[in-house]
N, CA, C and O atoms as CSV, one atom per row, in Angstrom:
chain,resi,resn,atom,element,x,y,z
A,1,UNK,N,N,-39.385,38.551,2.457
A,1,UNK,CA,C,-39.514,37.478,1.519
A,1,UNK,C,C,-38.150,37.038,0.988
A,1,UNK,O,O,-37.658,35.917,1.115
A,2,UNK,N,N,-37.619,38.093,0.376
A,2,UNK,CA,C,-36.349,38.303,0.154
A,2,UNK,C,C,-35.058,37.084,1.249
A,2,UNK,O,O,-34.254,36.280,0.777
A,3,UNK,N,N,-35.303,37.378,2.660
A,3,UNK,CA,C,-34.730,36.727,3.830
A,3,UNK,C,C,-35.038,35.510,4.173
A,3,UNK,O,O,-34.435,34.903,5.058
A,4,UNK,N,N,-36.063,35.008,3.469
A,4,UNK,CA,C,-36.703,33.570,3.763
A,4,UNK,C,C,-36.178,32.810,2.677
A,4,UNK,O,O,-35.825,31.647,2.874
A,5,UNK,N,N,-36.087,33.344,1.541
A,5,UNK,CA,C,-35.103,32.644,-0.013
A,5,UNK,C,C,-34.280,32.215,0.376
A,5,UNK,O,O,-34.147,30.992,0.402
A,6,UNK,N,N,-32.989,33.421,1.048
A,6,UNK,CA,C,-32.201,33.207,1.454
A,6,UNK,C,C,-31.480,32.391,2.160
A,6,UNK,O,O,-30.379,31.908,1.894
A,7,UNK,N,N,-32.349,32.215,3.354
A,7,UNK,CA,C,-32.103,31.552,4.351
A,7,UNK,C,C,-32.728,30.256,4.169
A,7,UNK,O,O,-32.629,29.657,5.240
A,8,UNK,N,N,-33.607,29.219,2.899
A,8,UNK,CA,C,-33.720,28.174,2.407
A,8,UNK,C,C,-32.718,27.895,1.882
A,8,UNK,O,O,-32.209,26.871,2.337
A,9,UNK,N,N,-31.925,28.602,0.706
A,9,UNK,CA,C,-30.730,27.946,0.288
A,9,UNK,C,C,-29.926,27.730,0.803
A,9,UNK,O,O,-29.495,26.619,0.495
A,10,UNK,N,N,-29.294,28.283,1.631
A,10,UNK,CA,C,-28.513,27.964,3.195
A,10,UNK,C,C,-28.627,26.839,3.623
A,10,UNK,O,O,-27.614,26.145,3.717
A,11,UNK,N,N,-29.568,26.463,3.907
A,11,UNK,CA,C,-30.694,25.388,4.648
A,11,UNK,C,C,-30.377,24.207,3.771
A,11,UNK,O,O,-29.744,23.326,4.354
A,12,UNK,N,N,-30.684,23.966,2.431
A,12,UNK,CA,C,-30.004,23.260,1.767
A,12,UNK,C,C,-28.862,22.549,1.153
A,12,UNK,O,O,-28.638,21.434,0.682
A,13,UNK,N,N,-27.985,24.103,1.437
A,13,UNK,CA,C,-26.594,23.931,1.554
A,13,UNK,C,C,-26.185,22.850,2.429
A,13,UNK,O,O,-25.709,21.771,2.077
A,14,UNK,N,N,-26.582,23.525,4.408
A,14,UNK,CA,C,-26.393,23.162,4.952
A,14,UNK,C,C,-27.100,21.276,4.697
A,14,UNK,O,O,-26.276,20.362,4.673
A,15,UNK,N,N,-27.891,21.112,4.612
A,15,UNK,CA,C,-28.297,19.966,4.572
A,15,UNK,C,C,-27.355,18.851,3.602
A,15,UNK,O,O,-26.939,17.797,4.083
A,16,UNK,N,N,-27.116,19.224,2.299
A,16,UNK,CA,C,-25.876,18.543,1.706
A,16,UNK,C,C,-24.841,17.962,2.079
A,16,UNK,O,O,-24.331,16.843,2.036
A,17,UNK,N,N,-24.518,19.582,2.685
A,17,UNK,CA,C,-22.607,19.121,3.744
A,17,UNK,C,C,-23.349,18.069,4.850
A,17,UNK,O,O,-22.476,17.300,5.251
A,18,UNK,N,N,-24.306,17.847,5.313
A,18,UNK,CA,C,-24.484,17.092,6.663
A,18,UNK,C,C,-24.604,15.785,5.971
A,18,UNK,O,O,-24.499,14.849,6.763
A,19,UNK,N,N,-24.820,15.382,4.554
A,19,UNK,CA,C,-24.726,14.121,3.796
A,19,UNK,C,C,-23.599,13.797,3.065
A,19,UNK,O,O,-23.398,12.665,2.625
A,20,UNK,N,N,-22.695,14.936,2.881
A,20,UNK,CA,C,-21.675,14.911,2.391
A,20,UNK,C,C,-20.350,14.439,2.936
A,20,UNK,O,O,-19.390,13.918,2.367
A,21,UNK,N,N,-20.626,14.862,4.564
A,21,UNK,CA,C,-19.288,14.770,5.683
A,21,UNK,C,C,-19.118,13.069,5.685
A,21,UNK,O,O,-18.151,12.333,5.492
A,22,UNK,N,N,-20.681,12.803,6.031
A,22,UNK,CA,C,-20.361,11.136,6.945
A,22,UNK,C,C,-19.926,10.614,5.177
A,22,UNK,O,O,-18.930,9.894,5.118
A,23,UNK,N,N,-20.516,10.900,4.017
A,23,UNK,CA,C,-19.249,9.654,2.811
A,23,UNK,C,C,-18.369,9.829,2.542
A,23,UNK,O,O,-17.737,9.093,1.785
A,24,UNK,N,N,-17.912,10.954,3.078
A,24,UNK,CA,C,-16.235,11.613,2.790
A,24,UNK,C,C,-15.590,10.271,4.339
A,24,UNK,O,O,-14.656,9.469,4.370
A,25,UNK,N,N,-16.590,10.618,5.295
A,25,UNK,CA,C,-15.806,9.531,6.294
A,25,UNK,C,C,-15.694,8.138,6.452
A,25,UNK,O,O,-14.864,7.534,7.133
A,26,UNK,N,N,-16.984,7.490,5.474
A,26,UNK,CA,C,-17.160,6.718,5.556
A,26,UNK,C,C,-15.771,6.272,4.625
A,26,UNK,O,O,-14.815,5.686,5.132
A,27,UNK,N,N,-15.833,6.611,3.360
A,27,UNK,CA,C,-14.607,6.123,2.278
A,27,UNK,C,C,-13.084,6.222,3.209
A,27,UNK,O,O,-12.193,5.373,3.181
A,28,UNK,N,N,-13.084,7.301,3.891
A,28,UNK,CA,C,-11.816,7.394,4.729
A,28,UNK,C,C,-11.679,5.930,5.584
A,28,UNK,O,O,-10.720,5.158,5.589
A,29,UNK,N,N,-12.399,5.870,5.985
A,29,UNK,CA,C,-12.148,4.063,7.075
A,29,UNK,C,C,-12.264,3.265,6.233
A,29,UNK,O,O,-11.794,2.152,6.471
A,30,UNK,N,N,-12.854,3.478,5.065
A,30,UNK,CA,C,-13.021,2.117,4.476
A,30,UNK,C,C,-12.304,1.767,2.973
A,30,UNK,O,O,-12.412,0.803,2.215
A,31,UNK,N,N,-11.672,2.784,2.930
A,31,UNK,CA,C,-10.287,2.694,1.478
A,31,UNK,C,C,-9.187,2.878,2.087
A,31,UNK,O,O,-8.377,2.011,2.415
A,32,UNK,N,N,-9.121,4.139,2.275
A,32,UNK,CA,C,-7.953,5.194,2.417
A,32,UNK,C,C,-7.051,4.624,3.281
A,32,UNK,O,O,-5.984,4.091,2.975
A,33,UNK,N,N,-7.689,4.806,4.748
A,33,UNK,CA,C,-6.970,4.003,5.771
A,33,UNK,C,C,-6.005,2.635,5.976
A,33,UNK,O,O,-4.930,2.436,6.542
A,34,UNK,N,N,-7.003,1.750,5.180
A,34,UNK,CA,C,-6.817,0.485,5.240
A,34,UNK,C,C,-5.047,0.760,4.419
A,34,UNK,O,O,-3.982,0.300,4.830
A,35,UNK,N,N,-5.300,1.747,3.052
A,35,UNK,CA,C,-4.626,1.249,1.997
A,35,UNK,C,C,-3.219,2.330,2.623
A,35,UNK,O,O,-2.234,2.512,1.906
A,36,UNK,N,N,-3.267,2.605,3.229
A,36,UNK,CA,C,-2.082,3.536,3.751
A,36,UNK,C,C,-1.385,2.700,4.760
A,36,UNK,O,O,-0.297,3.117,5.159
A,37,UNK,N,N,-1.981,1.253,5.371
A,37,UNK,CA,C,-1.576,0.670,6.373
A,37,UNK,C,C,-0.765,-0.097,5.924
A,37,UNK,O,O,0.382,-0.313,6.317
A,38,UNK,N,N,-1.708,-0.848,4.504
A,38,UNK,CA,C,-0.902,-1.891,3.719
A,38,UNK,C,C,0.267,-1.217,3.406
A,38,UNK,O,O,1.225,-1.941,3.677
A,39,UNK,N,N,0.569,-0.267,3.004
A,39,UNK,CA,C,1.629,0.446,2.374
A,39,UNK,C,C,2.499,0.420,3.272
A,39,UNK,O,O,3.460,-0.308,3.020
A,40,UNK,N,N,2.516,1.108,4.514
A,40,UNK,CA,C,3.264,1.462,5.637
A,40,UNK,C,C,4.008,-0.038,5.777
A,40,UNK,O,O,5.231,0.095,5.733
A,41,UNK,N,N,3.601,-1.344,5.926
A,41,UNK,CA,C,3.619,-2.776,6.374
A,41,UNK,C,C,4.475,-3.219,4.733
A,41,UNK,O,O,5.194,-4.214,4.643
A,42,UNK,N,N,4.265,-2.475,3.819
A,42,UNK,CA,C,4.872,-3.108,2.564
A,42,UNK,C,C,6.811,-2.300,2.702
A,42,UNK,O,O,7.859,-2.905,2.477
A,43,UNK,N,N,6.681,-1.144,3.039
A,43,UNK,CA,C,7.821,-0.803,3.202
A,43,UNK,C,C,8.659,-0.890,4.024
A,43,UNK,O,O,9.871,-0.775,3.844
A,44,UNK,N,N,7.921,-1.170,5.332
A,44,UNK,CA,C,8.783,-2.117,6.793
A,44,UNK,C,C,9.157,-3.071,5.990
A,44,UNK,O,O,10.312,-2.938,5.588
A,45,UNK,N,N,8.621,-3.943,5.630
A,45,UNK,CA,C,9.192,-5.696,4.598
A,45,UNK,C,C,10.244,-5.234,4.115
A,45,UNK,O,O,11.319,-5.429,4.682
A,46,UNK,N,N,10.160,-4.609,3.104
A,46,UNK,CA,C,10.851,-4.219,1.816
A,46,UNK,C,C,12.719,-3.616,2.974
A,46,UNK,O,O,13.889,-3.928,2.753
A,47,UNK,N,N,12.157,-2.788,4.012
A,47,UNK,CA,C,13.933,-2.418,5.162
A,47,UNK,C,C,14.258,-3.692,5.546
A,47,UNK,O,O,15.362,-4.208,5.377
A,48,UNK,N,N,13.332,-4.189,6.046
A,48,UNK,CA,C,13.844,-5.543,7.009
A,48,UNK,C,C,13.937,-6.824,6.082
A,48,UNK,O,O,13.811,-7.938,6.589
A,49,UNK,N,N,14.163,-6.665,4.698
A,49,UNK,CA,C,14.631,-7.583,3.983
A,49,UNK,C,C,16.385,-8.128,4.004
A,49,UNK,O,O,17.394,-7.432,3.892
A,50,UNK,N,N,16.270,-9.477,4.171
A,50,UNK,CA,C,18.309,-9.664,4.211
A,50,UNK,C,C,18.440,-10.593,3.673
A,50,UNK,O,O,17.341,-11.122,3.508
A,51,UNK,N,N,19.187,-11.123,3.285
A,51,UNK,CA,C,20.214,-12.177,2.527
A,51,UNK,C,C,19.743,-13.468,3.072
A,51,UNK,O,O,19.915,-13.584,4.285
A,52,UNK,N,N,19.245,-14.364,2.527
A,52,UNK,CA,C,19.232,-16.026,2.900
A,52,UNK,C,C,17.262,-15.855,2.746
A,52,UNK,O,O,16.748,-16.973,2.756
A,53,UNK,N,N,16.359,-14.850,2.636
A,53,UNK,CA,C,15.254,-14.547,3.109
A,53,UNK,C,C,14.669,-15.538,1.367
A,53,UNK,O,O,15.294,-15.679,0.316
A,54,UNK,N,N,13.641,-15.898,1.661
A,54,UNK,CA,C,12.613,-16.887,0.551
A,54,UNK,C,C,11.594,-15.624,0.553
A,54,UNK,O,O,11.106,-15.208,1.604
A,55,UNK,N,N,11.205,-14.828,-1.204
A,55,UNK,CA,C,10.340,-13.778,-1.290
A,55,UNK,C,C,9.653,-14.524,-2.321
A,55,UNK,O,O,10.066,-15.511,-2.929
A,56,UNK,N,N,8.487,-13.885,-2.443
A,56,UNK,CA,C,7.653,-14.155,-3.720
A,56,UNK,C,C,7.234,-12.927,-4.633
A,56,UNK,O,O,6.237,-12.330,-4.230
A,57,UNK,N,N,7.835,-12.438,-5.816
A,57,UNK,CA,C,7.718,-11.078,-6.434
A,57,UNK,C,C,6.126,-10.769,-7.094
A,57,UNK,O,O,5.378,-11.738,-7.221
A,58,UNK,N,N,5.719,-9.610,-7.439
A,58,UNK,CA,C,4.482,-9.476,-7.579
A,58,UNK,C,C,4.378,-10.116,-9.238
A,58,UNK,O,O,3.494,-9.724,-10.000
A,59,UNK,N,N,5.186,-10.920,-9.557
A,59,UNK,CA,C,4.788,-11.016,-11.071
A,59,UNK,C,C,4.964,-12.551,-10.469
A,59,UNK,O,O,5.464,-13.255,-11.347
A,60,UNK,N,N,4.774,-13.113,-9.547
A,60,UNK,CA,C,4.706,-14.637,-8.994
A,60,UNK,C,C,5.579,-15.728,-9.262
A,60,UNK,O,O,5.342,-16.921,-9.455
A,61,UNK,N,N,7.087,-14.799,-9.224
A,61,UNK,CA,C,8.202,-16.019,-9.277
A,61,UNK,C,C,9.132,-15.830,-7.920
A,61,UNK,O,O,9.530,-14.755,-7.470
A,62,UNK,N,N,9.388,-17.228,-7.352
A,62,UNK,CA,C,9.664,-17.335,-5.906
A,62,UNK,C,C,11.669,-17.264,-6.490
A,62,UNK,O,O,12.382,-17.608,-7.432
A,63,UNK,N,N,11.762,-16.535,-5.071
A,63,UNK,CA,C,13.608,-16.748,-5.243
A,63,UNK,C,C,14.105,-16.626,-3.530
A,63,UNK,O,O,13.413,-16.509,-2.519
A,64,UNK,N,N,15.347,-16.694,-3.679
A,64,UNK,CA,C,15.878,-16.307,-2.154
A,64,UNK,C,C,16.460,-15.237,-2.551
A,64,UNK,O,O,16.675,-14.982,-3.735
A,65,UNK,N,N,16.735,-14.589,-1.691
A,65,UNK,CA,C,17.767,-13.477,-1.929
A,65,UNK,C,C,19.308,-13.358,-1.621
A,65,UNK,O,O,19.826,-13.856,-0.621
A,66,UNK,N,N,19.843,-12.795,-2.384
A,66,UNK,CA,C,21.400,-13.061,-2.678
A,66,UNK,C,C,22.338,-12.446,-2.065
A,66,UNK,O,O,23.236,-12.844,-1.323
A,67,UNK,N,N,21.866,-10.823,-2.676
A,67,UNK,CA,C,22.402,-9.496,-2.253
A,67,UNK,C,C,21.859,-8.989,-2.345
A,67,UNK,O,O,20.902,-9.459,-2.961
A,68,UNK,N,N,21.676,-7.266,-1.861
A,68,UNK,CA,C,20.201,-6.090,-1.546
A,68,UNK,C,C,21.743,-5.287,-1.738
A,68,UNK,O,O,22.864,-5.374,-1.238
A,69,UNK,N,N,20.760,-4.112,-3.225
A,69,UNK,CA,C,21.635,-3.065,-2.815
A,69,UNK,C,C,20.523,-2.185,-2.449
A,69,UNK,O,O,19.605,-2.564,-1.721
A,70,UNK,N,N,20.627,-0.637,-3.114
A,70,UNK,CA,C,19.928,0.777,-2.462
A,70,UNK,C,C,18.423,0.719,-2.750
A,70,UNK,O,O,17.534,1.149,-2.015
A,71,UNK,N,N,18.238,-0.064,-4.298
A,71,UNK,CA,C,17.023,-0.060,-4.838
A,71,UNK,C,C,16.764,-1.418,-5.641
A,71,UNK,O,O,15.815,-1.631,-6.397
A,72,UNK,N,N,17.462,-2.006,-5.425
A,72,UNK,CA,C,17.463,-3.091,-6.331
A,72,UNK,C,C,18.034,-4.517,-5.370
A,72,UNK,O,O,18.840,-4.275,-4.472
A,73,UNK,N,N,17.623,-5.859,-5.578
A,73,UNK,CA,C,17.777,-6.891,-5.140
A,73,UNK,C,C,17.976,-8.185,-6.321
A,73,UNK,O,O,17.400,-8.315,-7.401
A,74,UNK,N,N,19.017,-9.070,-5.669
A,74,UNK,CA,C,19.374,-10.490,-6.714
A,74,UNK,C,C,18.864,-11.617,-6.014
A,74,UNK,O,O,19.528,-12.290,-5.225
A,75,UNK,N,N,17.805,-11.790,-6.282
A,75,UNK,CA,C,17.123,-13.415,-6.514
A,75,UNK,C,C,17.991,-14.621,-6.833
A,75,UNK,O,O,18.631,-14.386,-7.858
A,76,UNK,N,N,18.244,-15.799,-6.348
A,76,UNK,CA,C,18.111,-16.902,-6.685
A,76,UNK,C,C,17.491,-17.125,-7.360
A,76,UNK,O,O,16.563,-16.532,-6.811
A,77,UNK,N,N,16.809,-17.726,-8.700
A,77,UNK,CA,C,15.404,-18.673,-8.670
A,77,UNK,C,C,16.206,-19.984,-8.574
A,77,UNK,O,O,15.756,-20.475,-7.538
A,78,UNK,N,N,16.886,-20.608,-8.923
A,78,UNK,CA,C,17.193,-21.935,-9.100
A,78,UNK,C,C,18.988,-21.757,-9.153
A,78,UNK,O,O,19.669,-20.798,-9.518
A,79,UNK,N,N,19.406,-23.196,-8.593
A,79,UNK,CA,C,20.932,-23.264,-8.396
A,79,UNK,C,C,21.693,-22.658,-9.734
A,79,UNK,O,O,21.147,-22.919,-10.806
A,80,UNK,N,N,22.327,-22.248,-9.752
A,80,UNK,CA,C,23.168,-21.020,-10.855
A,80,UNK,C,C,22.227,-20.422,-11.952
A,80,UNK,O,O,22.462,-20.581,-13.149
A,81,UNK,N,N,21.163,-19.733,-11.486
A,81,UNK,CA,C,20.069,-18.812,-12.199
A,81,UNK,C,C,19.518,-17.840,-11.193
A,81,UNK,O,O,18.703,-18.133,-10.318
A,82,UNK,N,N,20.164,-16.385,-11.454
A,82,UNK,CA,C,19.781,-15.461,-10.790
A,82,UNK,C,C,19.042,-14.210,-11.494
A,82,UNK,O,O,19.345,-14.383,-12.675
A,83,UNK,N,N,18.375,-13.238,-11.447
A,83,UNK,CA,C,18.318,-12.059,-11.329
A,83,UNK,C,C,17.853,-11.122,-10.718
A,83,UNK,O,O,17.353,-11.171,-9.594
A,84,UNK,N,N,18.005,-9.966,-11.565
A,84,UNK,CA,C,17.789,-8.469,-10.763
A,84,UNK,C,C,16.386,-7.943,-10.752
A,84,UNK,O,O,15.613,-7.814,-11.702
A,85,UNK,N,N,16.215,-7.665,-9.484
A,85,UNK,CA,C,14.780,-7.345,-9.556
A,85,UNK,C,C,14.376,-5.604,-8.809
A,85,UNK,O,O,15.210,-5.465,-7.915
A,86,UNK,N,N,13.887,-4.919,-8.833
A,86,UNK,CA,C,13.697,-3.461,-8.077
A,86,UNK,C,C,13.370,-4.400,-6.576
A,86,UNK,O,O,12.997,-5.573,-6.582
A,87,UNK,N,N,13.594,-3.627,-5.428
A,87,UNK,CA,C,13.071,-3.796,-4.394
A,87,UNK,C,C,11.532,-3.934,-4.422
A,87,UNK,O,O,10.981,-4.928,-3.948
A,88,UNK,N,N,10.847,-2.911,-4.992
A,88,UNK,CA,C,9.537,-2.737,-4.255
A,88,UNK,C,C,8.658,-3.743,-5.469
A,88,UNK,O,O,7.433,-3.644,-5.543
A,89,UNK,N,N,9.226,-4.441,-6.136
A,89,UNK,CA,C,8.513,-5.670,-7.400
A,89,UNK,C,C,8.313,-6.848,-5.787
A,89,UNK,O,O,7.391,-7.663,-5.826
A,90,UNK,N,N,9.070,-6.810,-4.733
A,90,UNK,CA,C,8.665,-8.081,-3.791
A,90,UNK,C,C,7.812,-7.860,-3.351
A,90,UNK,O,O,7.577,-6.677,-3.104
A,91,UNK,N,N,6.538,-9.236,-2.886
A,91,UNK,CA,C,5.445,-8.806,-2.672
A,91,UNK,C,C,5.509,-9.377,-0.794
A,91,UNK,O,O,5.248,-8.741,0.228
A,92,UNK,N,N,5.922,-10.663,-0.969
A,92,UNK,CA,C,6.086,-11.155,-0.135
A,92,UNK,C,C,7.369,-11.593,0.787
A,92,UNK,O,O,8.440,-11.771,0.206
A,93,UNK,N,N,7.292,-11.775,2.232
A,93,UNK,CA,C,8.443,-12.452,2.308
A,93,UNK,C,C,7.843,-14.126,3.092
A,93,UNK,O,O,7.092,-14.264,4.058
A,94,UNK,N,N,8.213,-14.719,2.620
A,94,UNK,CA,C,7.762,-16.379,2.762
A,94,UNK,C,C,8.632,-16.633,3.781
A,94,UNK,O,O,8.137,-16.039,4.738
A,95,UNK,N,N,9.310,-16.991,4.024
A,95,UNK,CA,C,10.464,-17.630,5.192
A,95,UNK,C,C,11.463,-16.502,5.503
A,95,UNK,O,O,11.690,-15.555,4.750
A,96,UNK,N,N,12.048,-16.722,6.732
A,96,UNK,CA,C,13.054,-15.744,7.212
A,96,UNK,C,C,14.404,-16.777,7.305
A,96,UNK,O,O,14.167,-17.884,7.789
A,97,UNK,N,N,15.752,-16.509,6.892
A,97,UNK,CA,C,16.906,-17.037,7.072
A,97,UNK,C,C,16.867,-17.283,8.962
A,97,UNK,O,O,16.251,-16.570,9.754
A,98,UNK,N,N,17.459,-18.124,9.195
A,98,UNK,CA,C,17.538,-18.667,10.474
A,98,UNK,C,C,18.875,-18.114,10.953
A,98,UNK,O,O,19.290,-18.392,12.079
């Protein structure tokens, strides 16, 4: 009797983890993944950023870029109005210098 208890809670156990695995996988393809890709694709941008490039920053003011140092970048916004912005504040890059 004792062995039949037993071996129900098991049974239940087991039955959980077999509902448990596929939403652990499902959230994996359908958050995780995605958001590790965007990331990966945000920090390629952010290397292959250069001088003459048209960005749009995540607080939605457009500039070109001036100079890039280690962590930090100088915007244009308008003819003699510049500033300093962190690298990773760019969201976008809009045009590439020719």
């Amino acid at each position: 009797m004792f062995l039949l208890q037993e071996f129900s809670g098991n049974s239940n156990f087991l039955r959980s983890l077999l509902v448990f695995v596929p939403v652990i996988a499902i959230f994996w393809f359908l958050v995780i993944s995605p958001q590790r890709k965007e990331e990966k694709n945000k920090k390629e941008m952010i290397k292959n950023l250069k001088k003459g490039d048209k960005v749009l920053t995540i607080g939605g003011i457009f500039g070109v870029v001036k100079k890039l140092g280690d962590t930090d970048v100088i915007l244009e916004l308008s003819p003699n109005n510049e500033a300093v912005f962190i690298k990773n504040s760019i969201d976008k890059v809009l045009s590439e210098k020719k």
